[in-house]
C-alpha positions as CSV (number, residue, x, y, z in Angstrom):
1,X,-9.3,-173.5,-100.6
2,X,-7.6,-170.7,-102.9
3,X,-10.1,-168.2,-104.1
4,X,-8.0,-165.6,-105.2
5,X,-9.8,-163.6,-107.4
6,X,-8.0,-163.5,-111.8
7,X,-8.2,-159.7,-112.9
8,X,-7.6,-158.4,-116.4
9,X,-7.4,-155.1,-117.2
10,X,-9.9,-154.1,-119.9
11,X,-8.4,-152.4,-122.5
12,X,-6.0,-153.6,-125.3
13,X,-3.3,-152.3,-123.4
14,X,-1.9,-155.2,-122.3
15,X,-0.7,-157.4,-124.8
16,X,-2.1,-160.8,-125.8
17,X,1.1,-162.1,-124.8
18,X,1.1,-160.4,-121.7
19,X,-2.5,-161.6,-120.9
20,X,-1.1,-165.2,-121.3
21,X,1.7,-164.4,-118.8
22,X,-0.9,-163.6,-116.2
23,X,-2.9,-166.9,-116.7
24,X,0.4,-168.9,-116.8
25,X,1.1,-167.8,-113.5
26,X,-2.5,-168.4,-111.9
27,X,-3.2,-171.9,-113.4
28,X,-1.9,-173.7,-110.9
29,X,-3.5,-172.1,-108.1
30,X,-7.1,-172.9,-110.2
31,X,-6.4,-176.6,-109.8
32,X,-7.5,-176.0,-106.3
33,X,-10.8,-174.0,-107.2
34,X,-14.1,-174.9,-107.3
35,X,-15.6,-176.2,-110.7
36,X,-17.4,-172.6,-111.3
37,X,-14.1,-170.6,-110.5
38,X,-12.8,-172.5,-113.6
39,X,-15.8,-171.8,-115.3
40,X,-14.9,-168.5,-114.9
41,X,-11.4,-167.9,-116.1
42,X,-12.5,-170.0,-119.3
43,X,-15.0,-167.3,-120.0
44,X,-13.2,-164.4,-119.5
45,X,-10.6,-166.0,-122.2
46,X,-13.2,-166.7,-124.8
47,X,-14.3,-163.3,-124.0
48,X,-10.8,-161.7,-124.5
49,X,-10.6,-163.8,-127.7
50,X,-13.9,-161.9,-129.3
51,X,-12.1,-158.6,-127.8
52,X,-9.2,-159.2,-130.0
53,X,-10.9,-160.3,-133.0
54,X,-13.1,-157.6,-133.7
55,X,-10.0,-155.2,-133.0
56,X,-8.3,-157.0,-135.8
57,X,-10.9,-157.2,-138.1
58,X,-10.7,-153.5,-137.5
59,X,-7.5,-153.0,-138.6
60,X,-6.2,-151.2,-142.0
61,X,-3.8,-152.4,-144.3
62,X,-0.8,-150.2,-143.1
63,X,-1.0,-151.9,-139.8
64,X,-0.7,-155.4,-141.5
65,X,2.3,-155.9,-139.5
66,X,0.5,-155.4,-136.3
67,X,-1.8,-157.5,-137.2
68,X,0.6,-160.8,-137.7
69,X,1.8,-160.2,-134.2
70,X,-1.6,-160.1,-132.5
71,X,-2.4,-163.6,-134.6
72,X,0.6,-165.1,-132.9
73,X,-0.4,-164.1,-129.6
74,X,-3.9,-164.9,-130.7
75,X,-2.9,-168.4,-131.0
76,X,-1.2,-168.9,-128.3
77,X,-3.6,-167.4,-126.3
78,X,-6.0,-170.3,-127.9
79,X,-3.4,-173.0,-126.9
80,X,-3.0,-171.4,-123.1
81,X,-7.3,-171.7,-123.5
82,X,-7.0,-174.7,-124.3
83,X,-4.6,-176.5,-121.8
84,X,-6.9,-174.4,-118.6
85,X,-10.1,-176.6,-120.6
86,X,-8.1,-179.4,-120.1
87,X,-6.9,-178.4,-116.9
88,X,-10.6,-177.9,-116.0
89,X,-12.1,-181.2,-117.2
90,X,-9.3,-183.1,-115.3
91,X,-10.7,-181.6,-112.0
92,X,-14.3,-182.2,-112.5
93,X,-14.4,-186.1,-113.6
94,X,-13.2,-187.1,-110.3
95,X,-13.0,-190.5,-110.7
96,X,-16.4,-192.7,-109.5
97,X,-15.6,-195.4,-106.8
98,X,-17.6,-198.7,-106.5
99,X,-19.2,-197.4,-103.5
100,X,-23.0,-198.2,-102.7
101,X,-26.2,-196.5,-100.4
102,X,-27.6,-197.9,-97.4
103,X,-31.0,-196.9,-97.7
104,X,-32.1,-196.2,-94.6
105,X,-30.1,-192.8,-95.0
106,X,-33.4,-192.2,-96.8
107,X,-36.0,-193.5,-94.6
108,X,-38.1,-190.0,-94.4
109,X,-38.0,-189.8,-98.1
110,X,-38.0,-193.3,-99.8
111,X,-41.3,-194.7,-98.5
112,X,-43.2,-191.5,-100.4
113,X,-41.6,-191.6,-103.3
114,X,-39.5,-195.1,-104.2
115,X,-38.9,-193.9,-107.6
116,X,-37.6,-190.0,-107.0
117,X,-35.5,-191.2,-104.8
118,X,-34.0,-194.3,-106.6
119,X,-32.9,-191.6,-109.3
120,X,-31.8,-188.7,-106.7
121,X,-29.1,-191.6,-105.7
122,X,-28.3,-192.8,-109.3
123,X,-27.4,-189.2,-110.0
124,X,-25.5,-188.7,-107.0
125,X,-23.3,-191.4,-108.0
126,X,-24.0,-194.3,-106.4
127,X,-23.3,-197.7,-107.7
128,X,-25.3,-199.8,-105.8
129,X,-27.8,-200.0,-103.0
130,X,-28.3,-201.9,-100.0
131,X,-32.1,-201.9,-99.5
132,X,-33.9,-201.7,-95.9
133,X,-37.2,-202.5,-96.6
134,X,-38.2,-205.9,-97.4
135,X,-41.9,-207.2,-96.5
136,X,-44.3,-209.9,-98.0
137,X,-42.5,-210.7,-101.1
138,X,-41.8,-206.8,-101.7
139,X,-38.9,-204.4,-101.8
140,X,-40.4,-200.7,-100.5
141,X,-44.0,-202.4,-101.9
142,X,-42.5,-203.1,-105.2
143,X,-42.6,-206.9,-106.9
144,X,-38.9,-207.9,-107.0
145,X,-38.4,-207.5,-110.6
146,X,-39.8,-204.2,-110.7
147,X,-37.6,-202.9,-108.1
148,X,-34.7,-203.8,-109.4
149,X,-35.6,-202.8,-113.0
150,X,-36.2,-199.0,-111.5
151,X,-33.0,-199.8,-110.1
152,X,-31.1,-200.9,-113.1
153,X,-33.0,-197.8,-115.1
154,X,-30.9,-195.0,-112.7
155,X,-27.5,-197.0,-113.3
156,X,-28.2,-199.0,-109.8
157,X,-27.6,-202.7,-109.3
158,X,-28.6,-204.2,-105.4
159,X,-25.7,-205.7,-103.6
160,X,-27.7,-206.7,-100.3
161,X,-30.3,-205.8,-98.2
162,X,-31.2,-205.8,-94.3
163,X,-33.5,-208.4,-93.5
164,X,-34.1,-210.3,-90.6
165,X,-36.2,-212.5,-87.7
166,X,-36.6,-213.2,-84.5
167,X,-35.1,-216.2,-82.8
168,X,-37.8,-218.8,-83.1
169,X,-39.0,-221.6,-80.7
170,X,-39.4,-225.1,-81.8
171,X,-43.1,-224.4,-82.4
172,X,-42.5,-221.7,-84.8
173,X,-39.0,-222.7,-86.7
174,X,-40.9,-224.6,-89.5
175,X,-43.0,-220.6,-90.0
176,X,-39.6,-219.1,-89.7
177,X,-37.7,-221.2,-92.4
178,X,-40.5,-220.8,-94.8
179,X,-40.1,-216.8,-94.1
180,X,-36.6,-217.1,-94.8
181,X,-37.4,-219.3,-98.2
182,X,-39.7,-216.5,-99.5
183,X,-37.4,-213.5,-98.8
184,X,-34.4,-215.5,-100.2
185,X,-36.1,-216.3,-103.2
186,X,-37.0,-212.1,-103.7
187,X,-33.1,-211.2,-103.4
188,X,-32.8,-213.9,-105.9
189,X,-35.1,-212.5,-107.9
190,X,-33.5,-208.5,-107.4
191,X,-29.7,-209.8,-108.3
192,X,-28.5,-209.1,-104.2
193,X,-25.0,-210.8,-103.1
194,X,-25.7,-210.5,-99.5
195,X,-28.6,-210.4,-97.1
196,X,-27.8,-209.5,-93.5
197,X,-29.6,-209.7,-90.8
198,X,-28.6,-206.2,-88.6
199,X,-29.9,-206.9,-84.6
200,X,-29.9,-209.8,-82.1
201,X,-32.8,-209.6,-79.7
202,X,-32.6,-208.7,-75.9
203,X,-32.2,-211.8,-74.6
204,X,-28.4,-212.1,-76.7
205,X,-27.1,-209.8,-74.8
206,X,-27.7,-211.4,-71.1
207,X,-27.3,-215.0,-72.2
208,X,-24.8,-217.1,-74.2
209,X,-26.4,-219.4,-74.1
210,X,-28.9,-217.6,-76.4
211,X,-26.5,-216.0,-78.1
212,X,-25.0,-219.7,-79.1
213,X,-28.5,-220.0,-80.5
214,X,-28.6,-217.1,-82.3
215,X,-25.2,-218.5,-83.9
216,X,-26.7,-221.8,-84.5
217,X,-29.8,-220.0,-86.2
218,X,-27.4,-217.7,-88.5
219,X,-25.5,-220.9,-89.4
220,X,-28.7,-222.2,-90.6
221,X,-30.0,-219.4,-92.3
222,X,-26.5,-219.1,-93.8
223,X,-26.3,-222.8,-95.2
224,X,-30.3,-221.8,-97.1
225,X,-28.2,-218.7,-98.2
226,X,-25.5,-220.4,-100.0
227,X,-27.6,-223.1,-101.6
228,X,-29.3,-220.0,-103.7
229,X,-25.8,-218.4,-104.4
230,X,-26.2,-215.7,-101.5
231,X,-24.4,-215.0,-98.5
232,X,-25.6,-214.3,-94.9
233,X,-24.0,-211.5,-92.8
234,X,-24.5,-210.1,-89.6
235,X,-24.4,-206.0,-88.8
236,X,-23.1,-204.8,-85.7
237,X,-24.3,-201.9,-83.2
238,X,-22.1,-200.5,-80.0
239,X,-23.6,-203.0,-77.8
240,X,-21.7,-206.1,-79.2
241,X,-18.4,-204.5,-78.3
242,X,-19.1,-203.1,-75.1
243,X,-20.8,-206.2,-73.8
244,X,-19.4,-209.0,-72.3
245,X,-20.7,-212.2,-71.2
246,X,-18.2,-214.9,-69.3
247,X,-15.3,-212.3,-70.2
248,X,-15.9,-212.3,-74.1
249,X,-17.4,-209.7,-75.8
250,X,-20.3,-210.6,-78.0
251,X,-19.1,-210.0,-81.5
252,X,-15.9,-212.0,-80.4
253,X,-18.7,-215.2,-79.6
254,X,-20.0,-214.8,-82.8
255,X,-17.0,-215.0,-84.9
256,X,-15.8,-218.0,-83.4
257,X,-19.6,-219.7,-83.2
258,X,-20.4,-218.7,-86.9
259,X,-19.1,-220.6,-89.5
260,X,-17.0,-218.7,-92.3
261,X,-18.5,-220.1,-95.0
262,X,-21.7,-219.2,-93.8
263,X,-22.1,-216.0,-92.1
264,X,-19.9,-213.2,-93.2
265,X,-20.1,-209.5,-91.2
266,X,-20.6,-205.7,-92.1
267,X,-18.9,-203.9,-90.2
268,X,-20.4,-200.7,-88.7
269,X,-17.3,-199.1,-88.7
270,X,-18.5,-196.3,-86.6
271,X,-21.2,-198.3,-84.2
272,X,-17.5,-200.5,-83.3
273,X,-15.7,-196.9,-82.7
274,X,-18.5,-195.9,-80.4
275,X,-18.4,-199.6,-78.8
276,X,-15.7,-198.8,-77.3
277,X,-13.4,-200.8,-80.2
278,X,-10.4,-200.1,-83.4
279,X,-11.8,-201.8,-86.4
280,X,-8.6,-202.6,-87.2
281,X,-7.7,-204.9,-84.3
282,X,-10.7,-207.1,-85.2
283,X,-9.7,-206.9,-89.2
284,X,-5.9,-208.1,-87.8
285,X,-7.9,-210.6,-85.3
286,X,-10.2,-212.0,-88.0
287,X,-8.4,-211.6,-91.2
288,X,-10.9,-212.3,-94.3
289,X,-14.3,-212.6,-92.1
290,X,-15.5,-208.9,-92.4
291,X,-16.8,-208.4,-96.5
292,X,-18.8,-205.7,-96.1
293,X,-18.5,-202.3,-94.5
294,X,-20.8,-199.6,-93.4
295,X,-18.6,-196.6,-94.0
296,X,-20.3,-193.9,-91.2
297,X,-19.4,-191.1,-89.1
298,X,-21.4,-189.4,-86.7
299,X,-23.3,-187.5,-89.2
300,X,-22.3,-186.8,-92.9
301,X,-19.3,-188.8,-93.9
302,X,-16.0,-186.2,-93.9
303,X,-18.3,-183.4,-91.9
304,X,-18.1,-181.1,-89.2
305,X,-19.2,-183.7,-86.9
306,X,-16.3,-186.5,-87.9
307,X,-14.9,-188.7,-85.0
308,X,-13.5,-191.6,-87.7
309,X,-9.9,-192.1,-88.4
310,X,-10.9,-193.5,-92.0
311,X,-7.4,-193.2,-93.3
312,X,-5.8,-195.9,-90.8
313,X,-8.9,-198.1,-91.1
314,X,-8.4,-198.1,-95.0
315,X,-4.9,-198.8,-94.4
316,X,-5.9,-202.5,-93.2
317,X,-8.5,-203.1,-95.3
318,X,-7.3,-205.7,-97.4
319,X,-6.4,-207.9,-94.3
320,X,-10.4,-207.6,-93.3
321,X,-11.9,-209.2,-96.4
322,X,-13.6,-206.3,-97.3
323,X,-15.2,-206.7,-100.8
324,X,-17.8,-203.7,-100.8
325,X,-18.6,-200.6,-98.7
326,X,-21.9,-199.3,-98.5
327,X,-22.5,-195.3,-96.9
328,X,-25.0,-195.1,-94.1
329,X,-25.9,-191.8,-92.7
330,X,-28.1,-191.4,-89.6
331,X,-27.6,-188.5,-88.5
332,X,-27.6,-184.8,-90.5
333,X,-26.6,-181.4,-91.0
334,X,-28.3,-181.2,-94.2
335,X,-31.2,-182.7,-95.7
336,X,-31.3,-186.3,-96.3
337,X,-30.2,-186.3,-100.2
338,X,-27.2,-183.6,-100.0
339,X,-25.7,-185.2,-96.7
340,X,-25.9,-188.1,-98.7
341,X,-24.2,-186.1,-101.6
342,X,-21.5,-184.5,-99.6
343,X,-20.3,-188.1,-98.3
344,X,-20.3,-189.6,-101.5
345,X,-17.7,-187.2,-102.8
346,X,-15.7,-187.1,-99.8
347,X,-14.7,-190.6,-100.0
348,X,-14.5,-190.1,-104.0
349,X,-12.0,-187.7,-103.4
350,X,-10.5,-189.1,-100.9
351,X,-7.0,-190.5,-102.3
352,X,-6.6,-193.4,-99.8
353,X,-10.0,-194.6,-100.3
354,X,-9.2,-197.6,-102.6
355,X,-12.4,-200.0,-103.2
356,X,-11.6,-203.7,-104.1
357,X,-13.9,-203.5,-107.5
């Protein structure tokens, strides 16, 4: 990033003219400098401009001539002020993508203080959240409608939310549907588009047989979904790329044993990378079945730590169906909130990251 440093000299010396000169020929290397660099050089004009002013209110009549000529530079000095304002604000609103918080990014934060942090990720930016943190009814122990009215009060609306059960006997599947009634029935009540269900148990990953029933189950759930006007999804981990049963690996099974207008997916975009798998060949191999993404790296989104190609995967994602991404950090090189921060306006920034809505 260009730092270089504006210098002026101090005295009236230098014309007006001639301190317009020198700005002209730094302004564009300020559209590459930080907000409070810009701050700066829009200071030191207005404080040139009082300079000037009280030298020509100084001024006697027999240098009335004078005077007109440092009014003209005056003015254009005020126009020059003006454009490096405009210059300025054109940098800072960096335009806000629909882009939404998993938040589990917060988990050592949220569950003291739901509220604080609810508003730390309004002002950040965030559009939306993706709640992890449903039990009994509640979101994060909050009735539904007050959830999402703390929510909607920090500019937040809740797209989805990780939810989830084990796969039940026959003894307990009547229990288990009436689970699944209650906590659709709260997402109903919060406004969510999506719940998704984000783990298999053990035994899915040693038998297809019970993985078949897992994709029976999500079928089912799916079909209760849809009759409340949400949709079901499934979130992946590494192990459903890099394990294989019969010669197929397990997120393969369930694409072809879940029905599409059922069960849609969120990609973990980087649990498929450390799987052992290119997003992009399952977006080209399933075109329209993957809605939602989680947009992760190894740490902070756009860090020191990065390992994702994001460019290439954005490239595609129109043919994967993607509707919404959602951030999830898990690990940090800052606290919670500012690694949050930091990937937020990386991927605001970011010119090929183009969000659907």
């Amino acid at each position: 990033m260009y730092t270089r440093q504006l210098t002026v000299q101090k005295t009236i010396s230098p014309s007006a003219s001639g301190i317009i000169v020198n700005i002209c020929l730094y302004r564009t290397k300020y559209f590459l400098l930080l907000p409070h660099k810009l701050l700066y050089l829009n200071q030191l004009i207005l404080k040139y401009l009082k300079f000037y002013n009280k030298y020509l209110i100084n001024l006697n009549l027999n240098q009335i001539k004078m005077k007109k000529i440092k009014i003209i530079s005056v003015v254009l000095l005020l126009a020059v002020s003006g454009l490096i304002v405009s210059t300025f604000s054109s940098c800072t609103n960096t335009k806000q993508k629909n882009i939404g918080l998993q938040l589990y990014s917060l988990r050592d934060s949220i569950g003291k203080d739901v509220p604080a942090a609810i508003a730390k990720v309004g002002k950040m930016g965030y559009k939306f959240v993706e709640p992890a943190g449903y039990g009994e009814g509640k979101l994060y122990g909050m009735e539904p409608a007050a959830f999402k009215a703390l929510c909607a009060s920090n500019g937040l609306t809740i797209l989805s939310s990780h939810v989830g059960q084990e796969l039940p006997d026959s003894a307990n599947l009547a229990k288990n549907m009436e689970w699944w009634d209650a906590c659709i029935d709260a997402h109903v009540a919060v406004g969510a588009k999506y719940l998704v269900q984000p783990f298999l148990g053990a035994g899915a990953y040693r038998s297809l047989d019970t993985l078949k029933r897992y994709c029976d189950y999500f079928n089912m759930i799916g079909e209760k979904c849809k009759a409340k006007g949400i949709q079901f999804g499934y979130h992946n981990h590494d192990k459903e790329f890099s394990t294989k049963l019969d010669g197929q690996t397990i997120y393969d099974f369930m694409m072809a044993n879940t029905d599409p207008s059922k069960v849609t997916f969120e990609m973990d975009l980087y649990w498929t990378v450390v799987g052992g798998a290119n997003p992009v060949d399952y977006f080209n191999k399933y075109p329209g079945r993957i809605q939602l993404w989680h947009i992760k790296d190894k740490a902070e989104i756009g860090g020191k730590d990065t390992m994702m190609d994001f460019k290439s995967i954005w490239a595609a994602a129109a043919k994967s169906g993607m509707q919404y991404g959602v951030v999830e950090i898990e690990e940090y090189n800052f606290d919670q909130f500012t690694s949050c921060q930091k990937s937020l306006e990386f991927l605001n920034a970011a010119p090929y990251v183009v969000m659907p809505k």
